[in-house]
N, C-alpha and C positions, 0 to 999 in steps of 0.2 A: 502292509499295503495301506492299513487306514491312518495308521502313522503318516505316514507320508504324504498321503491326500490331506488329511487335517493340517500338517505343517506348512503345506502350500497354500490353502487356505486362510490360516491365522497370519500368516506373510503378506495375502492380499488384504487383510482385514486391516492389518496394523500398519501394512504403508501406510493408509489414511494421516495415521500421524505424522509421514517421512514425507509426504509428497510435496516436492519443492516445486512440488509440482514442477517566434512569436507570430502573433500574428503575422500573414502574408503581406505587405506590401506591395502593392498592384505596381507593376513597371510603369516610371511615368514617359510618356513617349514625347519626345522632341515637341518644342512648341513651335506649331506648324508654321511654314514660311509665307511670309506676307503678302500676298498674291495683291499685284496692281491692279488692279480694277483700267475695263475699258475707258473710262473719264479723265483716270489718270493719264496715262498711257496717251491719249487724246492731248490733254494737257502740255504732257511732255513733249510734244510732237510740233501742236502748234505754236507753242512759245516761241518759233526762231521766227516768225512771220510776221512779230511785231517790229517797230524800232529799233533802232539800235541800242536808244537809250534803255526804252522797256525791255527790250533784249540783255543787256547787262544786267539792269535791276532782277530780272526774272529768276537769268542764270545765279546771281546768288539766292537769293529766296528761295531754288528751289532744295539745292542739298538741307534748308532747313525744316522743308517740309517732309523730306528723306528721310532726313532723321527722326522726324517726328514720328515717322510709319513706320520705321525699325526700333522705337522705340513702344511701339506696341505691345508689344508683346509680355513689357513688363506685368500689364494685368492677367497676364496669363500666367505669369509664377506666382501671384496671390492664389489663384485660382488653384495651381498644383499644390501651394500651399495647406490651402482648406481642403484640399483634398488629402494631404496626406493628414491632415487632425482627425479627418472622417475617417479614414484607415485606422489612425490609433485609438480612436473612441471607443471602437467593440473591446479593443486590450482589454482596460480598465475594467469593462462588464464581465470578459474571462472570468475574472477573479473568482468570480461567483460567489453565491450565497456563505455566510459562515459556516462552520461546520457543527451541530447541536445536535448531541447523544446523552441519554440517559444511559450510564454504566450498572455495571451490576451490583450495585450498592442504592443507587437509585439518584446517584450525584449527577445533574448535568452540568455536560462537560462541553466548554466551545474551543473552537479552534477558527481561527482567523481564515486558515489556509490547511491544505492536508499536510502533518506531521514530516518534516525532514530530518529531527535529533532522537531518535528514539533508542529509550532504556527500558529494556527488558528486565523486568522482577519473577519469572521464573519459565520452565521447560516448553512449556508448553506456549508460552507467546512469543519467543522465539521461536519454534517452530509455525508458526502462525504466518508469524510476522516475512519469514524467508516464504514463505508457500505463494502469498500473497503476489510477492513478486518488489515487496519492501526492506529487502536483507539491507542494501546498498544507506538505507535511510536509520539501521539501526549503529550505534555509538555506544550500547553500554547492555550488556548481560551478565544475569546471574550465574555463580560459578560452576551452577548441576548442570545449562544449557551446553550439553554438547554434541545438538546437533540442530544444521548441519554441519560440514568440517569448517565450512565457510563462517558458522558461530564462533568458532578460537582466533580468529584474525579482529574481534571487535573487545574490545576493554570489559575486559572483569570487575564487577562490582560489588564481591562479594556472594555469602552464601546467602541460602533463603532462611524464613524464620527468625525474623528481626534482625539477622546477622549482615544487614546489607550494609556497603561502607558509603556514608552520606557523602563526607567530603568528596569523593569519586564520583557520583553519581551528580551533585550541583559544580565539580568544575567541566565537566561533561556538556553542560550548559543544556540539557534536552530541551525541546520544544512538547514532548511528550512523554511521561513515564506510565508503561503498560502492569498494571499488579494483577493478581488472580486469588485465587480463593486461598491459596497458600500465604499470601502475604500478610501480615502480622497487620492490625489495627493502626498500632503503635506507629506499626512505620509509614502508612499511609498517611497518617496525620502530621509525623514528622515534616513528611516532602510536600505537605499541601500548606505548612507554616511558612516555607522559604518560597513560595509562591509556584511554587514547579506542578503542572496540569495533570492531571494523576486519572487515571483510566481502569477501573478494574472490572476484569471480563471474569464473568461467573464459567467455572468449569462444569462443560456439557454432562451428560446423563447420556443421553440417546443425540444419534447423527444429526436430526435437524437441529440440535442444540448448535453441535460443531460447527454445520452448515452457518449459522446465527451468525456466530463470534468469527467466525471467518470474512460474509462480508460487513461485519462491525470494523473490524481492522481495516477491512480494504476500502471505508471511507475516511476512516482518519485517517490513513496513508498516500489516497488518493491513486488508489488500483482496482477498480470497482470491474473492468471490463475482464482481467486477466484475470481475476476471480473469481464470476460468473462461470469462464469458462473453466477453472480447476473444481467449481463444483457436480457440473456437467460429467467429468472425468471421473470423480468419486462417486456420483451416483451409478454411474453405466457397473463401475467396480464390484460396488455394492450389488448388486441387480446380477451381477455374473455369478459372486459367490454364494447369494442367495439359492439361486437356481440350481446349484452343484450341488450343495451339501441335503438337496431334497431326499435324496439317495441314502442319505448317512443313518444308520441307526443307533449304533453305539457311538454314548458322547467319552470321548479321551478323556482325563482326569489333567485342567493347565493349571503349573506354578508362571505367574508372571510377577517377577523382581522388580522393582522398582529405584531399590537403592541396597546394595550388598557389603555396605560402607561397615558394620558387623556380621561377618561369615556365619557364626550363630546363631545371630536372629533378623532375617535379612527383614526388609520391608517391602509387602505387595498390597495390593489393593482389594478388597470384600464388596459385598454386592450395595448397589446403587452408584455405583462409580463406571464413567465410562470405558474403561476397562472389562470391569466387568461385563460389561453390556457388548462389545465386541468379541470377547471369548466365548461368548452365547448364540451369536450372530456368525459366527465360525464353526459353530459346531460345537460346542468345548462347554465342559463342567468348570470352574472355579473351583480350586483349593480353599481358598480363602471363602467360599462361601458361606462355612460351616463358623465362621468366627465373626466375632461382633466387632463392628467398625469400618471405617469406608480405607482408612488408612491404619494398616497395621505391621506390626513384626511376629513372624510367624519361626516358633524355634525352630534349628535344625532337626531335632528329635522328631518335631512335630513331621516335620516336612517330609521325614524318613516316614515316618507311619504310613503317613497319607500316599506318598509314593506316586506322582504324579507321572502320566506317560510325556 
């Protein structure tokens, strides 16, 4: 039974990671019809009471005066004119401010506009990056990201750990490249020689970190609203599973994998990694507590000892 309520629990803990969770132109209305005026009208009237002479003369001068009144109007299509420039003038201010971040390295970083090419350099900012509501804007992921399913439909750029493939990644053309704490030095300086704007989000510790880098993305992506409200969702989450596991006294003993790419000696995560910190927050003991390092490989032997529920 506490199996089960624990695995329900670390399920809602760890969705956190899975949850994918021009201007108007006013109508211009007809330019209104040119209303005679009673002088005119008067005008027109009495004109046949002159001569016959002044009456000829009249009758033509007057279609020119006719036309002159239905040629009115023209300053009236100046006028819609300046009005449609005053329509487009707020566009241009759209634009808004640039965009100016300090990354987790301490580099700031501008953007003109919110990111539409975006290359993902590992797991975790792809998933970031899809949550936000930015999947549609990313063009390039590393080969671990795979998730969500929707991550295998955008170009592979390689593995992590300096294994990334450049050429791939600048014909790609990004307007953005997102790196993380996993990405090699090397290669960040690499992509910041060929002038490509390079972005790197330090991996969280505890949820307000995640909460952070969540809307860090959702302003370089320019999703700032549909991400307030995905934090909203993960907090209520948090708040539920918290409140459950009040109950709980015995903590289960979790192995969480990471990468199983050697059956042997897989790789999971030890304490101060956010990992760790939701295995805790679920209820749950860490395997990996007992061994030093935030990223490790833990033998099968080992793992047999240990015996984790």
């Amino acid at each position: 039974m506490k199996k089960n309520m624990f695995l329900i629990l670390t399920t809602l803990l760890f969705g956190l990671f899975l949850v994918a969770c021009g201007s108007t132109e006013q109508p211009v209305s007809d330019p209104p019809a040119v209303d005679t005026t009673e002088e005119e009208a008067e005008a027109v009237v009495e004109e046949p009471s002159e001569e016959m002479a002044e009456e000829t003369s009249s009758e033509v001068e007057e279609p020119a005066a006719t036309e002159e009144a239905m040629e009115e109007p023209e300053p009236e299509a100046e006028e819609v004119s300046a009005t449609e420039e005053a329509t487009e003038e707020p566009a241009s201010e759209s634009a808004g401010e640039p965009i100016i971040l300090t990354d987790g390295l301490g580099q700031t970083i501008e953007l003109m506009e919110p990111a539409q090419r975006i290359v993902s350099l590992a797991p975790s900012n792809t998933e970031i990056l899809f949550a936000v509501g930015a999947g549609a804007q990313v063009v390039g992921r590393d080969s671990f990201s795979d998730y969500p399913e929707a991550a295998f439909e955008v170009a592979d750029i390689g593995g992590g750990f300096a294994e990334l493939d450049m050429e791939t990644i600048i014909s790609l053309e990004p307007d953005l490249v997102l790196a993380a704490d996993i990405t090699a030095p090397e290669q960040i300086q690499a992509l910041t020689d060929v002038d490509l704007t390079v972005f790197a989000l330090t991996n969280p510790v505890e949820l307000p970190g995640m909460f952070d880098n969540l809307r860090t993305v959702a302003i370089l992506t320019g999703h700032e609203a549909e991400t307030e409200a995905l934090i909203v969702t993960l907090e209520e989450r948090v708040t539920a599973v918290s409140d459950t596991i009040t109950a709980v006294e015995e903590k289960p003993l979790v192995f969480y994998e990471i990468d199983g790419t050697d059956p042997n000696a897989p790789w999971t995560t030890g304490t101060g990694t956010f990992v760790d910190t939701l295995i805790n927050m679920a209820g749950g003991e860490n395997v990996a507590a007992v061994l030093e390092g935030a990223w490790i490989q833990i033998s099968i032997e080992e793992l047999i000892v240990q015996d984790p529920e």
